[in-house]
C-alpha positions as CSV (number, residue, x, y, z in Angstrom):
1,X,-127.7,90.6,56.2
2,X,-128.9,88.7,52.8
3,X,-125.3,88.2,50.9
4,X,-126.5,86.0,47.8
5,X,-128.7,83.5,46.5
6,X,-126.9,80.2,47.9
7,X,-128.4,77.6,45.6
8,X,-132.0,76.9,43.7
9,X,-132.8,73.5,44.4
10,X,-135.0,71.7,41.5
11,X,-136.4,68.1,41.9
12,X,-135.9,65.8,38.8
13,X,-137.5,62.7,37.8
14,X,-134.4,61.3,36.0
15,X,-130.9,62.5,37.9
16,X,-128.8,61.5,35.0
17,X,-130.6,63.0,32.1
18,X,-131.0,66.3,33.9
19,X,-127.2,65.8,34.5
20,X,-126.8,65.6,30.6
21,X,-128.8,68.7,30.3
22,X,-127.6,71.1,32.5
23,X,-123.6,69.7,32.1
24,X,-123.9,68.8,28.5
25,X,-126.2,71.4,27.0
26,X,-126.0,74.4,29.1
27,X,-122.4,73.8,30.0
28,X,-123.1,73.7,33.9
29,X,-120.1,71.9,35.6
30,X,-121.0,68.8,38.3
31,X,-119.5,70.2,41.6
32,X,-120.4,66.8,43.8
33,X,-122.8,64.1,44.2
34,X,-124.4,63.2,47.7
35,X,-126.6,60.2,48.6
36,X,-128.7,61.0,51.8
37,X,-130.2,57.8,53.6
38,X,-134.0,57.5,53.5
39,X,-133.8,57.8,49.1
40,X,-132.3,60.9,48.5
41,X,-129.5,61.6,45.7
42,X,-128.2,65.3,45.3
43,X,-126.3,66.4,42.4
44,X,-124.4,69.7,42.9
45,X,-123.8,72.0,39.3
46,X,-122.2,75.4,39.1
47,X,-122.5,78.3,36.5
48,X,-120.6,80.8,36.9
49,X,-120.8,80.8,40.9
50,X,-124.3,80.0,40.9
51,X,-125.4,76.4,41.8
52,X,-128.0,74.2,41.2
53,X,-129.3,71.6,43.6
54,X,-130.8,68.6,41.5
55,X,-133.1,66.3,43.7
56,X,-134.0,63.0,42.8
57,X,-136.3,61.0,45.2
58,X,-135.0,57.2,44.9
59,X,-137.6,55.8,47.4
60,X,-139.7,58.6,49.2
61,X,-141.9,60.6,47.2
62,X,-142.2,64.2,46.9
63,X,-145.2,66.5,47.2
64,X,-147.2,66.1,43.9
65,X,-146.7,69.5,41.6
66,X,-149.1,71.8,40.5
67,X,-150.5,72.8,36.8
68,X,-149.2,75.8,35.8
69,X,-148.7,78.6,37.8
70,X,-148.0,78.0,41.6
71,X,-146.6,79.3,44.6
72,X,-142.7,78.4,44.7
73,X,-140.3,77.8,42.4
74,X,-141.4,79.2,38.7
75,X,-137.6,79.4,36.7
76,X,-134.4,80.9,36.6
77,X,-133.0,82.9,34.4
78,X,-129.6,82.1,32.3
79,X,-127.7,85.6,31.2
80,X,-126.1,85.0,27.4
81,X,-124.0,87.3,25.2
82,X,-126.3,86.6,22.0
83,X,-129.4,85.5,21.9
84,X,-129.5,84.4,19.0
85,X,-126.4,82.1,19.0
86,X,-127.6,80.9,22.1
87,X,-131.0,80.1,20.4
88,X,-129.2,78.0,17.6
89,X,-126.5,76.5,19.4
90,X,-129.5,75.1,21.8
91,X,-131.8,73.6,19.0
92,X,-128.5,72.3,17.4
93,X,-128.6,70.1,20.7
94,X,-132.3,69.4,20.2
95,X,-133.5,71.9,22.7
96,X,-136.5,73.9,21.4
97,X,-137.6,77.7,22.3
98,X,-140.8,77.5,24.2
99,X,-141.2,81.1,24.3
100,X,-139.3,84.2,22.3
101,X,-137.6,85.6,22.1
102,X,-138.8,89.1,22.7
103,X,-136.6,91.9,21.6
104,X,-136.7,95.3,23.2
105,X,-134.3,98.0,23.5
106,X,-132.5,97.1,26.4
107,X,-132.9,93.2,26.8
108,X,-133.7,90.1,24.7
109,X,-135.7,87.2,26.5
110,X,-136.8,83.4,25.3
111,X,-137.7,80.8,27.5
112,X,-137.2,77.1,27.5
113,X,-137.6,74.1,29.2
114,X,-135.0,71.8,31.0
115,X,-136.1,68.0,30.3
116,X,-138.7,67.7,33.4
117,X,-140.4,70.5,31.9
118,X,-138.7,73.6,34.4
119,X,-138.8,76.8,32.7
120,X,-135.3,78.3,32.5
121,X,-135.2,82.0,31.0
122,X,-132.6,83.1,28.6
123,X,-131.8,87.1,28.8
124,X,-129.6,89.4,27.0
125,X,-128.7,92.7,28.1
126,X,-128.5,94.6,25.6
127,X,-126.1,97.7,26.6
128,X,-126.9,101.6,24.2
């Protein structure tokens, strides 16, 4: 019945700098661009077949978010080849690690944060 995840949909505060983030730095591509009447731009990115949905609220306002933990949307999670690479190439582009990265035998994690502050996981499989 359940074939995939469709799309995550993440509200931004700044539709173009999140643009430059997920295009620029994490190499996402920009699929389309929507306006929806009533103050609603949509941004469309892919990644490898997966899309993100960024929302940005030109007149309405959205539901106020949480501190910390909450019910919904808590990250997603970016597979890389190296860790490590991945780690440098991203502070090269003035992203810092947040969290990580963990080694164990069969995975590296790190965690960091897009520019509204979204956690996005990075995680290595590491194959024996």
């Amino acid at each position: 019945m359940f074939k995939r995840i469709d799309h995550i949909e993440l509200v931004t505060a700044d539709e173009e700098r999140a643009v430059r983030f997920y295009a620029g730095v994490l190499g996402f591509s920009v699929r389309s661009r929507f306006t929806v009447p009533g103050g609603l731009k949509l941004v469309y990115l892919d990644l490898g077949g997966t899309t993100v949905e960024l929302m940005t609220y030109t007149e309405m306002q959205p539901a106020p978010r949480a501190e910390g933990e909450h019910l919904g949307y808590r990250m997603m999670a970016l597979e890389v080849d190296d860790m490590q690479r991945a780690l440098a190439e991203l502070k090269a582009k003035g992203v810092e690690c947040t969290w990580g990265p963990l080694i164990r035998p069969s995975y590296a994690r790190a965690e960091i944060h897009d520019p509204d502050g979204n956690s996005i996981e990075l995680r290595q499989w590491i194959k024996r």
